[in-house]
C-alpha positions as a LaTeX table, in Angstrom:
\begin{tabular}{lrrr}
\hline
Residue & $x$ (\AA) & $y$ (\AA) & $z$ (\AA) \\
\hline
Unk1 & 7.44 & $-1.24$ & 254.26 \\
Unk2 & 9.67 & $-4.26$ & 253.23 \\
Unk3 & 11.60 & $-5.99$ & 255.93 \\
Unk4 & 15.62 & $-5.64$ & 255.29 \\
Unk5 & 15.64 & $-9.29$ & 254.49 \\
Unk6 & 13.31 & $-8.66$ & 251.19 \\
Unk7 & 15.40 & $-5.59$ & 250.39 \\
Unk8 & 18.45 & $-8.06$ & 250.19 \\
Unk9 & 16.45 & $-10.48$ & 248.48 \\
Unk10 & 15.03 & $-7.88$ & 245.73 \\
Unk11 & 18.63 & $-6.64$ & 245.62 \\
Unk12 & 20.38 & $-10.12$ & 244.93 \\
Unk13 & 17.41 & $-10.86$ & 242.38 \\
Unk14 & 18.73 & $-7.74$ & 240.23 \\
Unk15 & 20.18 & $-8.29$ & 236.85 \\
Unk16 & 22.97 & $-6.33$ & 236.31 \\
Unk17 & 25.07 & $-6.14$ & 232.66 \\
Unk18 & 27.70 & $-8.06$ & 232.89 \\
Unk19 & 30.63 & $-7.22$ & 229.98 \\
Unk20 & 33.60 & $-5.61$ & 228.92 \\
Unk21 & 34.45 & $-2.03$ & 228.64 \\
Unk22 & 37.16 & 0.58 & 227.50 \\
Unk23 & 38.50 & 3.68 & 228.55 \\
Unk24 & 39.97 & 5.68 & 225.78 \\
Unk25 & 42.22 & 8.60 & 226.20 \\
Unk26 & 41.70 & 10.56 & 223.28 \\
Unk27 & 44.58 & 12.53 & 223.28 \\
Unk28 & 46.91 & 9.72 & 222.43 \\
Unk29 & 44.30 & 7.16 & 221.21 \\
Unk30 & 45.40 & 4.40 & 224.24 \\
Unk31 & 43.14 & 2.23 & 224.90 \\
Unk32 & 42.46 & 0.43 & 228.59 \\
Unk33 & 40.47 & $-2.70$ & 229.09 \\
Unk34 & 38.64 & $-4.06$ & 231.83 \\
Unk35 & 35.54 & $-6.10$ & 232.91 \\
Unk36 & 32.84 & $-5.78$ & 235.18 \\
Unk37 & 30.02 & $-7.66$ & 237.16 \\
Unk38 & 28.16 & $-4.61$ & 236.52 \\
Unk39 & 29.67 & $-2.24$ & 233.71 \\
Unk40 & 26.74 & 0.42 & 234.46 \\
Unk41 & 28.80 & 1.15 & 237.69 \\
Unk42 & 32.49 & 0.20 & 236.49 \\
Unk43 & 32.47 & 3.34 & 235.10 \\
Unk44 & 32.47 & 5.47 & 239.10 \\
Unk45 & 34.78 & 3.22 & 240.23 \\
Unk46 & 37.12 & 3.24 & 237.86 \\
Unk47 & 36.99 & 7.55 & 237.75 \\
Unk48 & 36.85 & 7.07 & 242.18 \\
Unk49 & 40.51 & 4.72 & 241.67 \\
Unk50 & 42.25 & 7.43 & 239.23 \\
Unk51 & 41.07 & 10.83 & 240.96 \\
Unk52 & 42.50 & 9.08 & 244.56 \\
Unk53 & 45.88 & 8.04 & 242.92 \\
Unk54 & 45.38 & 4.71 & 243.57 \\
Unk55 & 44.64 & 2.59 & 240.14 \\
Unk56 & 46.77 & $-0.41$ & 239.24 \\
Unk57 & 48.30 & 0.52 & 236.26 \\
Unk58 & 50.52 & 3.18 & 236.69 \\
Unk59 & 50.98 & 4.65 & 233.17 \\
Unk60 & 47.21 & 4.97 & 232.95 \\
Unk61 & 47.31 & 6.85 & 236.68 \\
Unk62 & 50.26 & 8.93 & 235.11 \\
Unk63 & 48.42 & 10.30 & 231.77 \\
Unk64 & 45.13 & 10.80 & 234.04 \\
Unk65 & 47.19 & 12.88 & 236.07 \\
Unk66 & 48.56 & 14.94 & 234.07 \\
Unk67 & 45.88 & 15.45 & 232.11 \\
Unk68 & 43.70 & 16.15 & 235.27 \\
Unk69 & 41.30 & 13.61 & 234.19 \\
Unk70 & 40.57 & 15.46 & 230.68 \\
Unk71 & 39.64 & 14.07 & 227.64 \\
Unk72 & 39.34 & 10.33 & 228.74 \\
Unk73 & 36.07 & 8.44 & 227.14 \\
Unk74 & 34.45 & 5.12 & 228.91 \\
Unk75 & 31.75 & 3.01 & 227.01 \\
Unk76 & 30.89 & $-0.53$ & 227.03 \\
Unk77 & 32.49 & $-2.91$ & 224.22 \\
Unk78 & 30.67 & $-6.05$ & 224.84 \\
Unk79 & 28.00 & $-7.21$ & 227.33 \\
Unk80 & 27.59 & $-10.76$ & 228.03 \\
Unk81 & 24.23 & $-12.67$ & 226.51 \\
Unk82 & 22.49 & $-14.48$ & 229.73 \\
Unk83 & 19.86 & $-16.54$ & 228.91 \\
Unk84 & 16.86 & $-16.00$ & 230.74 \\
Unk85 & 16.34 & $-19.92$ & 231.78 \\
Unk86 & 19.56 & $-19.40$ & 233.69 \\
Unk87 & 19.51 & $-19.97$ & 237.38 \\
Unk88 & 19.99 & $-16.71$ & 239.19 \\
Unk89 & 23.26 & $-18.06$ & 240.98 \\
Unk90 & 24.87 & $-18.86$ & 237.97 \\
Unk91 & 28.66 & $-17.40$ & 238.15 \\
Unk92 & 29.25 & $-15.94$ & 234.87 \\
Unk93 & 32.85 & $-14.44$ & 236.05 \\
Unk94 & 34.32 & $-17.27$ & 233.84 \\
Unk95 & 32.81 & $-16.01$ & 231.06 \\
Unk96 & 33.33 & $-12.29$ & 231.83 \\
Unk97 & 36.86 & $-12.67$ & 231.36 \\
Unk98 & 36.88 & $-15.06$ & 228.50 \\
Unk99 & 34.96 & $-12.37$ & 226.79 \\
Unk100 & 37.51 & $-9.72$ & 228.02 \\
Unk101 & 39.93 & $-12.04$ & 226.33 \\
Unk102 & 38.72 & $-11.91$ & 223.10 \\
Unk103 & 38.10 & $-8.10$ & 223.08 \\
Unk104 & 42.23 & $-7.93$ & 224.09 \\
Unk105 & 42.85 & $-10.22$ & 221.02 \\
Unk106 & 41.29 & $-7.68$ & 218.58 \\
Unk107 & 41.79 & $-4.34$ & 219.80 \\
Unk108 & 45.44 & $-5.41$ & 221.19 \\
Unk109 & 45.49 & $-2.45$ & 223.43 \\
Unk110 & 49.20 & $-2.89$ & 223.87 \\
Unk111 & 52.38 & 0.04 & 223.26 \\
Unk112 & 51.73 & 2.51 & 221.63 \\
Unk113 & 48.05 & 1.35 & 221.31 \\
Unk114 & 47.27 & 0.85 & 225.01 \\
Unk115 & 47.74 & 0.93 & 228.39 \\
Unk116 & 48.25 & $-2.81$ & 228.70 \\
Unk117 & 51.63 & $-5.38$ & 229.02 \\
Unk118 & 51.22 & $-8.35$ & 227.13 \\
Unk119 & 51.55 & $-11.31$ & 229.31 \\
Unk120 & 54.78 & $-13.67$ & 228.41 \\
Unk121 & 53.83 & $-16.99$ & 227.57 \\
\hline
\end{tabular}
């Protein structure tokens, strides 16, 4: 039986997919962007924040309330390339959101085609 120190170890030696995803509501087409460390599992938190009420974004909260959480697709735009000669410690948050950046920049996921405010400059 491994000691709890390897089981941290094995843990922290995982590779998870790092990347950007969407969550569509597909009765109005808006789209909502985000990014994960780990956008296997972005996915249950995302679902845990809107069925508790307590998500950022408020008119994404709104529509998944009153839709009770119907018709509302995730999937994974973009997952981020790591090279396999990279060191394990390597903080790739940096390029997580430039990534998330460029998705925003084509799918502009603002009005009436998102859930998103674009940022004054």
């Amino acid at each position: 039986m491994s000691s709890r120190k390897e089981l941290k170890e094995a843990y922290r030696a995982m590779q998870f997919r790092k990347g950007v995803y969407q969550l569509r509501n597909q009765r109005n087409n808006k789209l909502f962007i985000g990014s994960s460390m780990d956008v296997d599992r972005a996915w249950n938190s995302l679902r845990i924040q809107l069925m508790s009420g307590s998500f950022a974004n408020e008119a994404l909260q709104r529509d998944w309330n009153e839709q009770q959480g119907q018709d509302f697709h995730y999937e994974i735009v973009e997952v981020l390339q790591e090279k396999e000669t990279d060191d394990p410690g390597t903080d790739y948050k940096e390029g997580i959101k430039t990534l998330e950046k460029l998705v925003m920049m084509e799918l502009e996921p603002y009005g009436e085609k998102g859930y998103h405010q674009r940022k004054e400059k």
